[in-house]
Structures are given as C-alpha cells and as structure tokens.
C-alpha positions in Angstrom: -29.3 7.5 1.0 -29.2 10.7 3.7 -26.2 8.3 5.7 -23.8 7.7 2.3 -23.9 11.9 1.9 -22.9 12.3 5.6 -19.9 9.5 5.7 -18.8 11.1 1.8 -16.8 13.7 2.7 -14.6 11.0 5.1 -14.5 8.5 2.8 -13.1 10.2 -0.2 -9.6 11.2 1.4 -9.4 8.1 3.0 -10.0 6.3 -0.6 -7.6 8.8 -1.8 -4.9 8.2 0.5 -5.0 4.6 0.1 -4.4 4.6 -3.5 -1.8 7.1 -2.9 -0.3 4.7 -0.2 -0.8 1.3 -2.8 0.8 3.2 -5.8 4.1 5.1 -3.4 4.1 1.3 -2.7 3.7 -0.3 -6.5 6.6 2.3 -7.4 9.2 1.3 -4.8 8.8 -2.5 -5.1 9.4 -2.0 -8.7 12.1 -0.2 -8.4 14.4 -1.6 -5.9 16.1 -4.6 -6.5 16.7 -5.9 -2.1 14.0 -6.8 0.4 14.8 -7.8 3.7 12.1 -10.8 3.6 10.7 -12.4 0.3 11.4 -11.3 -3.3 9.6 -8.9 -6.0 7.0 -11.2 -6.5 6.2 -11.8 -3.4 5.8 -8.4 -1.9 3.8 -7.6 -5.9 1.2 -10.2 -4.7 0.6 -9.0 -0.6 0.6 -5.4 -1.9 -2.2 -6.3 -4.8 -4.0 -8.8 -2.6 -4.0 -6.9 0.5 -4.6 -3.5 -1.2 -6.4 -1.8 1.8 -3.4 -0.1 4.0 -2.7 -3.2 5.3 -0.7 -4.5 2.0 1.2 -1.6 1.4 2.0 -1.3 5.6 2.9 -4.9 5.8 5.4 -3.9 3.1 7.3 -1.0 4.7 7.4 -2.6 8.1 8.4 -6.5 6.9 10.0 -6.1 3.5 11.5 -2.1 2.7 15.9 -2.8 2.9 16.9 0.4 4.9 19.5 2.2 2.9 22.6 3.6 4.4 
C-alpha cells in the first residue's frame, strides 16, 4: 500500500492529461467534417478503443486534415 502513495502524485496528472488528451480529441472528431484517412466513425472507434494516448496520437498524426 506504502508503493501506490509514492507513484500517486505521478499518476494523477498523467490520468489527467489523458482524459484531457481523449476528450480535445472526442471534440475535434466531432466537429470536423474531413480526415485525411478513414471517416468519423472510424477515427470515433480507434480514439474510444485505444483511449490511452495512443488513440488520440494515432489521430492527430494519421487522420487531423491540416487547414489552410
């Protein structure tokens, strides 16, 4: 029980920061209409399923259309 108290303080901002992360993510999905790869749906499901960082990061590398 002594280890959880020691790795605490860590592992709330990181928690924090990945829900941040998921819902930034949730938000711009559902608001843009183009995606370089894949559809809505598609990028709804890998965000959800994969809802560590690596959802939301596969995301913004593979699916985010640059505007401009």
């Amino acid at each position: 029980m002594e280890n959880i108290h020691e790795i605490l303080p860590f592992l709330i901002p990181l928690v924090i920061a990945e829900f941040a992360l998921l819902g930034y993510t949730l938000w711009h999905i559902l608001t843009h209409k183009n995606y370089k790869h894949g559809n809505r749906t598609l990028w709804l499901i890998v965000s959800i399923a994969l809802m560590g960082f690596a959802g939301p990061i596969l995301y913004f590398i593979f699916g985010k259309e640059e505007t401009g």
